[in-house]
C-alpha positions as a Markdown table, in Angstrom:
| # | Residue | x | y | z |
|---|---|---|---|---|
| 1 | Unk | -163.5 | -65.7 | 0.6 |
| 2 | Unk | -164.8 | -66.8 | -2.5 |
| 3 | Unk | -163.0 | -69.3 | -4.7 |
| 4 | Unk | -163.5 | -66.2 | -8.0 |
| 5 | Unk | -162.0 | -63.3 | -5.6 |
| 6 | Unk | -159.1 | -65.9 | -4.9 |
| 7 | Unk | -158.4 | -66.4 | -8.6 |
| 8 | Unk | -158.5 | -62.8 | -9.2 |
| 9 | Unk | -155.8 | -62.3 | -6.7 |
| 10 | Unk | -153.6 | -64.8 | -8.1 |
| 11 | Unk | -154.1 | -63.6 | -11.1 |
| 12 | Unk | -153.2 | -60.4 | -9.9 |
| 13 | Unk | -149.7 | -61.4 | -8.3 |
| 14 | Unk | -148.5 | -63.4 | -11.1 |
| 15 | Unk | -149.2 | -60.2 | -13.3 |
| 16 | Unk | -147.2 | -57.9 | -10.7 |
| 17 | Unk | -144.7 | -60.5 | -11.0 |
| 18 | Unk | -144.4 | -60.7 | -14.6 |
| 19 | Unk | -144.5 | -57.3 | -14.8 |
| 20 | Unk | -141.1 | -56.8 | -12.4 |
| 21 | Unk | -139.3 | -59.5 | -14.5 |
| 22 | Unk | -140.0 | -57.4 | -17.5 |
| 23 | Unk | -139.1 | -54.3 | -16.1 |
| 24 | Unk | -135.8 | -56.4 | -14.6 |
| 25 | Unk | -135.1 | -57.5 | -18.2 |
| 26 | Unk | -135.5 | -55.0 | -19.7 |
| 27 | Unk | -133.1 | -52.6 | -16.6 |
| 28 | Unk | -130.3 | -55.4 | -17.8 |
| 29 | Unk | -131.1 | -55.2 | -21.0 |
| 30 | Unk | -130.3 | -51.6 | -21.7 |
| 31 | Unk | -127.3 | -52.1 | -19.2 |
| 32 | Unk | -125.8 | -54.5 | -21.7 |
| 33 | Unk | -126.4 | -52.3 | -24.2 |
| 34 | Unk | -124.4 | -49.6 | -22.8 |
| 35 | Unk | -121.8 | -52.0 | -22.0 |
| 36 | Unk | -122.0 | -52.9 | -25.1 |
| 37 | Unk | -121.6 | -49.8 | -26.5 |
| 38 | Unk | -119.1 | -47.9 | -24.5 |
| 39 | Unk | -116.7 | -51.2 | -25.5 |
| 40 | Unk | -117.8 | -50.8 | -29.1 |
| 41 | Unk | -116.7 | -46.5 | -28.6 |
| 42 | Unk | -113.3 | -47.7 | -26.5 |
| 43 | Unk | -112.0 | -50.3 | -29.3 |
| 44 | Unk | -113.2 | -48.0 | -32.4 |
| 45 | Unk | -110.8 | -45.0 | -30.4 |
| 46 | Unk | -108.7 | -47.4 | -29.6 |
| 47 | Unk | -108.3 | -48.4 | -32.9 |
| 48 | Unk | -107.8 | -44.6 | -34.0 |
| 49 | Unk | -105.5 | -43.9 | -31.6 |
| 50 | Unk | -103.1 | -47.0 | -33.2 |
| 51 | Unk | -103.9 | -45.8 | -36.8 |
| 52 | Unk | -102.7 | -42.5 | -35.9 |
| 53 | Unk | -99.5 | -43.5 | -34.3 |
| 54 | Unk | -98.6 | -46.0 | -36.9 |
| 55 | Unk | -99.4 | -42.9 | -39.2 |
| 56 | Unk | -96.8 | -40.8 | -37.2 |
| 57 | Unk | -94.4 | -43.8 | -37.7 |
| 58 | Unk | -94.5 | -43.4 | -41.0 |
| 59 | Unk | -93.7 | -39.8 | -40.5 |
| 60 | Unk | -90.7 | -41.0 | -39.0 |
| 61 | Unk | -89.3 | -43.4 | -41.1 |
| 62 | Unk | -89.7 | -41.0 | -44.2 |
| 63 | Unk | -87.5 | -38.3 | -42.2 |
| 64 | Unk | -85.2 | -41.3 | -41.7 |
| 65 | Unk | -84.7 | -42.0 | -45.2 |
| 66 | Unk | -84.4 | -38.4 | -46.3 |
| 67 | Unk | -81.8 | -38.1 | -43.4 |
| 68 | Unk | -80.0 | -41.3 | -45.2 |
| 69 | Unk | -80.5 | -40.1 | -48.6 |
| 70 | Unk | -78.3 | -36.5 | -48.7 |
| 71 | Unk | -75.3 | -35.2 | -46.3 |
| 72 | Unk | -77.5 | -31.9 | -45.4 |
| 73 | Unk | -81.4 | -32.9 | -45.3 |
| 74 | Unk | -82.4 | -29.4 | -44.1 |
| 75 | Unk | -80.1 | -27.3 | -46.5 |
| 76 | Unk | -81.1 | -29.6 | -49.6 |
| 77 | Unk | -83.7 | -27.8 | -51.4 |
| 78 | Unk | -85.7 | -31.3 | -52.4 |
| 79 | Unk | -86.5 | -31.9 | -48.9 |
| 80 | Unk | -87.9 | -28.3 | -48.0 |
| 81 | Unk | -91.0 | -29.1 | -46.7 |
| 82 | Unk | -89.3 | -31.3 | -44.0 |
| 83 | Unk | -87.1 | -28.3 | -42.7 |
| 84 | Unk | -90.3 | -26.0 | -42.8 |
| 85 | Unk | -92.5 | -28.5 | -41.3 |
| 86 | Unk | -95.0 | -26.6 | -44.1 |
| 87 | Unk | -96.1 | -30.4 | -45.9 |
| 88 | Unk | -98.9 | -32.5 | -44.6 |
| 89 | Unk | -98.9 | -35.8 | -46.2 |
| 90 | Unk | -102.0 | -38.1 | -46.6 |
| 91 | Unk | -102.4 | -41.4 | -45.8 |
| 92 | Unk | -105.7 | -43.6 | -45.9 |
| 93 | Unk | -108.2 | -41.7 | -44.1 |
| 94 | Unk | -105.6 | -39.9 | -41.6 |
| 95 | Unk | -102.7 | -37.8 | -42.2 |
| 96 | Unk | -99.3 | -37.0 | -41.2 |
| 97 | Unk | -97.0 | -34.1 | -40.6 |
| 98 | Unk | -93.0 | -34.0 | -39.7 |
| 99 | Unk | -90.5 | -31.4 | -38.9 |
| 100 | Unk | -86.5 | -32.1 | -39.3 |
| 101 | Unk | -84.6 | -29.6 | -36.9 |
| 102 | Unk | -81.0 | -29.8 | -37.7 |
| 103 | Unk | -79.3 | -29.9 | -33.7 |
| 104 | Unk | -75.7 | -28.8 | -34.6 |
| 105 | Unk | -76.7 | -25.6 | -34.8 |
| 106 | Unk | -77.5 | -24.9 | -31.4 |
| 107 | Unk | -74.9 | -24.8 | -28.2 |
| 108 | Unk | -74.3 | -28.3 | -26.6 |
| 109 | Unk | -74.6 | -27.7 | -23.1 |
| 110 | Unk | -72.3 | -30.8 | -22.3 |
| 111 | Unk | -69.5 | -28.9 | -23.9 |
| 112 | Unk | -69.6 | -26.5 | -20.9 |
| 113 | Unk | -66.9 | -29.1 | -19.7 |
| 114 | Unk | -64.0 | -29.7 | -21.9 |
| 115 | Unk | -62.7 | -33.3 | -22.4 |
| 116 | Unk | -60.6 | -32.8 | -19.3 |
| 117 | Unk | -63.6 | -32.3 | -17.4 |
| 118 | Unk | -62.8 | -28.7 | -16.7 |
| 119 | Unk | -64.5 | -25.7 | -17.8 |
| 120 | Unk | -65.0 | -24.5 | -21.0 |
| 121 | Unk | -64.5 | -21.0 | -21.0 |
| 122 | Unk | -65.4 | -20.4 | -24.4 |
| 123 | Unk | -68.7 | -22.0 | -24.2 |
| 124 | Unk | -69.3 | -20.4 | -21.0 |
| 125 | Unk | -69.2 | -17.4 | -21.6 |
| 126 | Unk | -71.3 | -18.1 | -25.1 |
| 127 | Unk | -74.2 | -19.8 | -22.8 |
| 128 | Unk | -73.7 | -16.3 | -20.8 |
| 129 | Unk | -74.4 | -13.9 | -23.4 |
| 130 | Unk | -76.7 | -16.0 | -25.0 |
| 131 | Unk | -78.5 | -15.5 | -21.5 |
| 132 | Unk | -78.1 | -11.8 | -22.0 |
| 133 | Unk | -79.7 | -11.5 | -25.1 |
| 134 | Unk | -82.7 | -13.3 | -24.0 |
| 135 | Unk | -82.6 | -10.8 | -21.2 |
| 136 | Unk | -82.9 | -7.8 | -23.5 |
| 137 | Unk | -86.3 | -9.1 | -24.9 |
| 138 | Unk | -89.2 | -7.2 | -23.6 |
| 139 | Unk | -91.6 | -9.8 | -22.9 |
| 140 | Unk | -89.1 | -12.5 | -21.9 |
| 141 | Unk | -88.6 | -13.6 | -18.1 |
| 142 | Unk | -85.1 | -12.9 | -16.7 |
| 143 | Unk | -82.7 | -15.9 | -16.6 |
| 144 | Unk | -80.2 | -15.8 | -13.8 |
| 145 | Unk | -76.8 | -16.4 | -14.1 |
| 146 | Unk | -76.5 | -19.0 | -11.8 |
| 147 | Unk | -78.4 | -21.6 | -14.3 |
| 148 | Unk | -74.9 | -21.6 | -15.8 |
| 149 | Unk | -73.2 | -22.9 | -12.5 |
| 150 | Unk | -76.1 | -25.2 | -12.1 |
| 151 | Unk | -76.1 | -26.6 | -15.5 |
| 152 | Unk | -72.2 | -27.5 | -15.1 |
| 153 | Unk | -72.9 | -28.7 | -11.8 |
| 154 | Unk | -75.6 | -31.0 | -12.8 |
| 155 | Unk | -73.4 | -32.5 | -15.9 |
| 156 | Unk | -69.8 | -32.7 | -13.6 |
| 157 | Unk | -69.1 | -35.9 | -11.8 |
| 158 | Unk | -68.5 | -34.1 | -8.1 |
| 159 | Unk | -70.4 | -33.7 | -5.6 |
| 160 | Unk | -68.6 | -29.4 | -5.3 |
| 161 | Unk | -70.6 | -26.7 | -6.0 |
| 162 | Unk | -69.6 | -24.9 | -8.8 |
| 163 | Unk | -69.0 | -20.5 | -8.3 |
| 164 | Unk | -68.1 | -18.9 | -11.4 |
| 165 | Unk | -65.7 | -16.2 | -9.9 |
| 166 | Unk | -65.6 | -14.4 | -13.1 |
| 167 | Unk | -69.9 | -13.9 | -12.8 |
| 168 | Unk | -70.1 | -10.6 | -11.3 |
| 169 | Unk | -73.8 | -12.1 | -9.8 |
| 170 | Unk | -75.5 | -15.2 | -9.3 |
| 171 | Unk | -72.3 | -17.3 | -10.3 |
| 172 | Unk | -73.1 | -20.1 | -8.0 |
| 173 | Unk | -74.4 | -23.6 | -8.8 |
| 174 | Unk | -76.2 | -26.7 | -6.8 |
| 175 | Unk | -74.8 | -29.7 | -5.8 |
| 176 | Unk | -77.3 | -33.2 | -4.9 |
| 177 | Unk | -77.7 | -31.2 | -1.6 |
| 178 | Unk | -79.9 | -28.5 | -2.5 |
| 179 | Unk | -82.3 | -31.1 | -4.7 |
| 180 | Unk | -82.8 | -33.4 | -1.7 |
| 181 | Unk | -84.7 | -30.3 | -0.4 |
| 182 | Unk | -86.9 | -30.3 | -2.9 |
| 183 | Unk | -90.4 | -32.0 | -3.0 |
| 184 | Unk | -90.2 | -34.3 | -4.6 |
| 185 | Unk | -86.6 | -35.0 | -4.2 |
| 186 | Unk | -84.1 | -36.1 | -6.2 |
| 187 | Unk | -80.4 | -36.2 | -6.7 |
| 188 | Unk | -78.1 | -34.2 | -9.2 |
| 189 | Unk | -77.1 | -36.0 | -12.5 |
| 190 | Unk | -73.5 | -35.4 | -11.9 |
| 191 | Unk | -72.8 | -36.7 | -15.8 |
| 192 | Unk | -74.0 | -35.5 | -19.6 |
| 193 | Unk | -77.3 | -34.4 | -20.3 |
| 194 | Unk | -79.2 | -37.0 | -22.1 |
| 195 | Unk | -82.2 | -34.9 | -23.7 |
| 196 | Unk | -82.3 | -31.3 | -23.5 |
| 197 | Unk | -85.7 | -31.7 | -21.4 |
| 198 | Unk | -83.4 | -32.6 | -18.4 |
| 199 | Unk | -82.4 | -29.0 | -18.2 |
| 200 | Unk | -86.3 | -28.5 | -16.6 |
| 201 | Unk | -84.7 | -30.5 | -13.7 |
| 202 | Unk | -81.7 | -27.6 | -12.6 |
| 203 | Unk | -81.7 | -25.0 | -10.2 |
| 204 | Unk | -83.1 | -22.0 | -11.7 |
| 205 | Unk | -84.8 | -23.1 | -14.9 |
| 206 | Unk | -88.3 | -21.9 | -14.5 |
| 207 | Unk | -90.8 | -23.3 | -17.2 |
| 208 | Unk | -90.7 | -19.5 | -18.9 |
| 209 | Unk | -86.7 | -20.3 | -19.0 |
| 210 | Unk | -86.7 | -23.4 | -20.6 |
| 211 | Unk | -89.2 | -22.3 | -23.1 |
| 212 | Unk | -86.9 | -19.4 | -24.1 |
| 213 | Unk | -84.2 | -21.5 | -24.1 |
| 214 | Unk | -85.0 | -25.2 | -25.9 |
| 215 | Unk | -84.9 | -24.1 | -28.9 |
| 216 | Unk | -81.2 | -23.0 | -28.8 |
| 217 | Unk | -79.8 | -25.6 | -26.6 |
| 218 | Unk | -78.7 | -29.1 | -27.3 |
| 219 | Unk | -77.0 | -32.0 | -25.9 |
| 220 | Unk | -75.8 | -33.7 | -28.7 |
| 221 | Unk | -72.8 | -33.2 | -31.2 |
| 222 | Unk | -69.2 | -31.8 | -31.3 |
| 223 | Unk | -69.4 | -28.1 | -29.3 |
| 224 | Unk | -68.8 | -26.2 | -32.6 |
| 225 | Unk | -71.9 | -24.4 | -34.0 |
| 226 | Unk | -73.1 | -25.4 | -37.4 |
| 227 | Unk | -72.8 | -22.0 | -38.9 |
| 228 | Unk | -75.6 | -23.2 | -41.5 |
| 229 | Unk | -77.7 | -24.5 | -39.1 |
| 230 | Unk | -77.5 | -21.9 | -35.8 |
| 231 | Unk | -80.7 | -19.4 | -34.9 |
| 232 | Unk | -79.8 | -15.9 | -35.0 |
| 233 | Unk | -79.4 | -15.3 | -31.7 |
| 234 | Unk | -76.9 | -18.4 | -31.3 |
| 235 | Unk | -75.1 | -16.8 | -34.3 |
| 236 | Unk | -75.1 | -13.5 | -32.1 |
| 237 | Unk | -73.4 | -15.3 | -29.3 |
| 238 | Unk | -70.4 | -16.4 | -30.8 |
| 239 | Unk | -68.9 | -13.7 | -30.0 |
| 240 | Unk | -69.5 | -10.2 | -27.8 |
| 241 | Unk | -68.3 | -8.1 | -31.0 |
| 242 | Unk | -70.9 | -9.7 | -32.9 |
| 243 | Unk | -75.2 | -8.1 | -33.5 |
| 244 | Unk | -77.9 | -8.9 | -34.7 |
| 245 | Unk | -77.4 | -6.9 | -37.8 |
| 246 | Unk | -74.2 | -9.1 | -38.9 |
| 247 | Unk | -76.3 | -12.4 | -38.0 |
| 248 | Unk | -79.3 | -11.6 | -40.1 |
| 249 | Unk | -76.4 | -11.0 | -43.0 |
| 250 | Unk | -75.1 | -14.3 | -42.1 |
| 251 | Unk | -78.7 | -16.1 | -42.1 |
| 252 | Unk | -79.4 | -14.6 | -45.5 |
| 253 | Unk | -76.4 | -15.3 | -46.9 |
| 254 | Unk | -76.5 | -18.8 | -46.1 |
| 255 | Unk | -80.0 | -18.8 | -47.5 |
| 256 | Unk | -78.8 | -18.1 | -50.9 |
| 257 | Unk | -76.1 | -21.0 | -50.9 |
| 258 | Unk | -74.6 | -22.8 | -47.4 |
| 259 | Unk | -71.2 | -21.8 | -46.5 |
| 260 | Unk | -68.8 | -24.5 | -47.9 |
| 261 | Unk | -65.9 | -23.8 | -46.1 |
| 262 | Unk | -65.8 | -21.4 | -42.2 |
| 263 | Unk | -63.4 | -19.1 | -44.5 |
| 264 | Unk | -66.3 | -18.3 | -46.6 |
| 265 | Unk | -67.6 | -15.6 | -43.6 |
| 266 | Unk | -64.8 | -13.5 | -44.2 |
| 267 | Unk | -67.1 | -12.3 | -47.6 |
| 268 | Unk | -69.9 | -11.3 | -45.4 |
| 269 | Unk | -70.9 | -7.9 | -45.4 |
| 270 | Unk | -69.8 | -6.2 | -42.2 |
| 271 | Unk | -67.3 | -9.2 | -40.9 |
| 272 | Unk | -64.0 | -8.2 | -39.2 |
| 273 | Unk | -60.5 | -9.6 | -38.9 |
| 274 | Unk | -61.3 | -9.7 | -35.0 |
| 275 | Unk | -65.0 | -11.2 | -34.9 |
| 276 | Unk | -63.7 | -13.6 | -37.7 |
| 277 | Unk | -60.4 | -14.5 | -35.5 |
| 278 | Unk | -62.6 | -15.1 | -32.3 |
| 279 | Unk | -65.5 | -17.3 | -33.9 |
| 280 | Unk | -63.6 | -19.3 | -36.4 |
| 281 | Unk | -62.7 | -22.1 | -33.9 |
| 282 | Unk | -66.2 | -22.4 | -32.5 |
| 283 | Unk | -68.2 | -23.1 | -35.3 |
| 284 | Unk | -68.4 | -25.6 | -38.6 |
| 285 | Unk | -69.8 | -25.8 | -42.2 |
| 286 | Unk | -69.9 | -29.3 | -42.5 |
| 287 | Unk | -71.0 | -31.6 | -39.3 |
| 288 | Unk | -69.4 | -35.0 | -39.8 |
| 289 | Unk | -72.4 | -36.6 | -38.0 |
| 290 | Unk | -75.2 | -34.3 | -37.6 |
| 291 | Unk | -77.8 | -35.1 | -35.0 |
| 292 | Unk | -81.6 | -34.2 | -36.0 |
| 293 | Unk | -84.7 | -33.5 | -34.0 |
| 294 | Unk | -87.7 | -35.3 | -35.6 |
| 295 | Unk | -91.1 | -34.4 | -34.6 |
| 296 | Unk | -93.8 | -36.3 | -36.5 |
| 297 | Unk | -97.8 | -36.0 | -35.9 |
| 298 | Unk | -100.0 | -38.6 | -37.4 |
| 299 | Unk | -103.5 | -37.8 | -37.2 |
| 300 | Unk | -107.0 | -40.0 | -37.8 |
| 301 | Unk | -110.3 | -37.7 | -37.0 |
| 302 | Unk | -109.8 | -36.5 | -33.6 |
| 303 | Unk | -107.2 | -38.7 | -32.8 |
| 304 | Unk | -103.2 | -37.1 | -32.6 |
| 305 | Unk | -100.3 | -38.9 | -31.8 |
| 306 | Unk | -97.2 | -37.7 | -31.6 |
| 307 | Unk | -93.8 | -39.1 | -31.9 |
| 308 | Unk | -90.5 | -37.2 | -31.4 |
| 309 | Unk | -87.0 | -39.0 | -32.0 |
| 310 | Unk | -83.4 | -37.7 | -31.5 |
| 311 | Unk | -81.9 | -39.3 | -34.8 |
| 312 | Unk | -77.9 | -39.1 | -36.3 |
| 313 | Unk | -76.6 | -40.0 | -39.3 |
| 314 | Unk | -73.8 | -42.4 | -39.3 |
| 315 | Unk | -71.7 | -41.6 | -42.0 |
| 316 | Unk | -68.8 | -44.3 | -41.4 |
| 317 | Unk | -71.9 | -47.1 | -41.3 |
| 318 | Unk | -74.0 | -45.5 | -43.7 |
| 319 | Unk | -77.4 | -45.8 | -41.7 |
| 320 | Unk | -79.2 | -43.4 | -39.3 |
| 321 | Unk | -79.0 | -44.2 | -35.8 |
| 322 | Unk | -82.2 | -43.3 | -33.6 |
| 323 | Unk | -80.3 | -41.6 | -30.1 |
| 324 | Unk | -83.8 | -40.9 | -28.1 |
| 325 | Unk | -87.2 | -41.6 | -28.8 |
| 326 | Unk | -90.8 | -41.2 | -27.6 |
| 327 | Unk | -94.2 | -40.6 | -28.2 |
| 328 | Unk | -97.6 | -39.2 | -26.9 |
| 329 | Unk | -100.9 | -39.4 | -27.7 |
């Protein structure tokens, strides 16, 4: 071989060579920069993720202070926009939006039992009709009785399984026994309900159940109903003689000014001696310290988080106390 033909093919090699570690380069090269940038992409949404909950902190705080600042946030006209959850509030580049749901309105389930730690009959048999008129609605899924004896059973501290003889069906609750079937299982609470999302955990509640009944339930406050605060249909279940019709005339008659005093219902149009005599003990005008729902959203782009806090204002200390609290992105 000649010594020309021998250069060539060295030549040759080094060229293939050279060639690879360019191709090898530049194969590393592009995988840096996708490192590179799908880092850059995490930490710029990471960033907006923490922009948008600090913005739904805000959210929160602001509810706080209004809380702090009157005796009745969601019945004082100022604060409107908070009760309505209507008002979007900008911040920076992002944006926030919060809802105040006044709680003593709605029917504590832990007041099923009565300080005693026997049943409450009068708040049974409220949480049964109440169960009835969600019944009646045409698109709603049935609720069975028996939530009731579950719901008692999962709040008592025995290990007995409730029957509510005076159920005509369905009266009958669950005990730690019949969750251990379950998979996965778990045990009964046997003590108060913390958050009314534990009610997802009895016998009974299906997901269409608890949506039909969240909004109507709490676990918080003194057992009376906030007559100022309650939903129609709580207002409705005070009390077997009472409809719809007289609830809506209590709803708008609250609209135009809060009842100051529970004598004050005797004026409404179409309330009786009787109705008045068997719902005057269950409910209140003035809660001495009302518990709120806060739901606040902050929002940067297509970033969301959302924060949602169980709050009560503590009128002996004068501050607002934060009872649950959480968050989601």
């Amino acid at each position: 071989m000649s010594l020309r033909a021998c250069r060539h093919r060295r030549n040759g090699f080094v060229l293939i060579v050279v060639l690879g570690m360019v191709v090898l380069l530049a194969a590393l090269l592009f995988a840096f920069h996708r490192t590179t940038l799908a880092s850059l992409e995490m930490a710029e949404s990471f960033r907006q993720s923490e922009r948008a909950l600090n913005y739904a902190r805000a959210g929160l705080s602001l509810a706080i202070a209004a809380i702090a600042d009157t005796n009745d946030v969601t019945g004082d006209p100022r604060y409107a926009g908070l009760r309505a959850g209507e008002e979007t509030f900008p911040i920076g580049d992002g944006r926030f939006e919060v809802t105040v749901t006044d709680e003593s309105g709605r029917l504590n389930l832990n007041s099923l039992l009565d300080k005693n730690g026997q049943l409450n009959r009068r708040r049974i048999d409220q949480l049964l009709r109440l169960i009835d008129l969600l019944n009646r609605r045409k698109e709603a899924a049935r609720i069975g009785y028996g939530v009731v004896a579950a719901v008692i059973d999962w709040i008592d501290p025995d290990d007995d399984v409730t029957v509510l003889s005076f159920v005509d069906s369905g009266g009958r609750g669950a005990e730690s026994e019949y969750y251990q079937t379950l998979s996965p299982a778990y045990r009964c609470k046997n003590g108060p309900m913390d958050t009314i999302e534990e009610l997802q955990w009895v016998k009974g509640v299906t997901p269409e159940a608890f949506a039909a009944l969240r909004d109507l339930l709490t676990t918080t406050g003194s057992g009376r109903i906030n007559i100022n605060a309650a939903p129609p249909l709580v207002i409705e279940s005070l009390s077997e003689h009472m409809d719809a019709t007289l609830a809506r005339m209590i709803v708008q008659r609250r609209q135009v000014k809060p009842f100051e005093t529970v004598a004050e219902l005797r004026d409404v149009p179409g309330m009786t001696d009787n109705i008045f005599l068997a719902v005057k003990e269950a409910i209140e005008v003035k809660p001495k310290n009302a518990c709120y729902r806060v739901t606040s959203r902050g929002r940067v782009e297509d970033r969301t988080c959302e924060i949602e806090a169980l709050v009560q204002r503590n009128t002996g200390a004068g501050n607002v106390d934060i009872l649950l609290y959480r968050q989601s992105n």
